[in-house]
C-alpha positions in Angstrom: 6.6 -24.0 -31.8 4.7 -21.1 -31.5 3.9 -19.7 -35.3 5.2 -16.1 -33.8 8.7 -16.8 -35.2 9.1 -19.0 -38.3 12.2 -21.1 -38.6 13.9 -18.7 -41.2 13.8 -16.0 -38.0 15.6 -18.8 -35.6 18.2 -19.7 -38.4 18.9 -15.8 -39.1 19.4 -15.8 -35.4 21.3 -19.0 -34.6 23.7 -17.2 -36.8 23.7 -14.0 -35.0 22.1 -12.2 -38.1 19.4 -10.7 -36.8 18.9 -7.2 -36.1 19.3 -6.4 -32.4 15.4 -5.9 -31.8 14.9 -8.6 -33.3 17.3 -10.6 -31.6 16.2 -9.3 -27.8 12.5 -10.2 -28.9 13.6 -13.7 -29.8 15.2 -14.0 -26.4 12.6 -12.7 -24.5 10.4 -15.5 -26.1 13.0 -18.4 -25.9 12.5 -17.8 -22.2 8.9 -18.1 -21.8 8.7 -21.1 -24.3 9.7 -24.3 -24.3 9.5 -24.8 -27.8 11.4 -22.4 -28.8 14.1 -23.1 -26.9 14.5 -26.7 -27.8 14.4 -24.7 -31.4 17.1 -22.7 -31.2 19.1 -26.0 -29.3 18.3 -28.1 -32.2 19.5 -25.6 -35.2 22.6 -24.4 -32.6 23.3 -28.5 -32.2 23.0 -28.8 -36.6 25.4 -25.3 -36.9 28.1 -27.4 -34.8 27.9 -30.3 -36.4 28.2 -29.1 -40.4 31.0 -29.7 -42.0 33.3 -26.9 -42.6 32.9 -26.5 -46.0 36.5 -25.8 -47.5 36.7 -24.4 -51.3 39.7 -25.1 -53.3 39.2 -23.8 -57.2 41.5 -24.9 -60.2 44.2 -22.0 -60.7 43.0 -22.3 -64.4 39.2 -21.6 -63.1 39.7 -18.5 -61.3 41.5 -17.2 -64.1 38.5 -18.2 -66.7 36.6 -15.9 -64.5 38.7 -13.0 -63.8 39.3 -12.9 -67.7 35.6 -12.8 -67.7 35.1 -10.3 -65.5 37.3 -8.1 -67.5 35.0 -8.1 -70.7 
């Protein structure tokens, strides 16, 4: 991969977190190389595949925090 973008760049915009120049440079780079393209498949490929991670807290838990929140 070309050392123009580093692999935090790609993930920021795999995740459509980048800002829109930076997104429309990454593009116009994806098209002229290869490596970046096969990239940008690979961490699109991994975003799929995660588990969607599901959070369910103890009622008793939340409340230790809201009460200490309040202090």
């Amino acid at each position: 991969m070309v050392d123009t973008f580093t692999l935090n760049q790609l993930v920021r915009y795999t995740y459509r977190e980048c800002s829109s120049a930076e997104n429309e440079m990454i593009q116009e780079m994806a098209q002229e190389d290869l490596d970046i393209q096969d990239e940008i498949k690979e961490l699109k490929t991994a975003m799929r595949n995660l588990p969607k991670a599901l959070f369910s807290a103890k009622a008793r838990t939340l409340q230790n925090i809201l009460d200490y929140s309040k202090k």
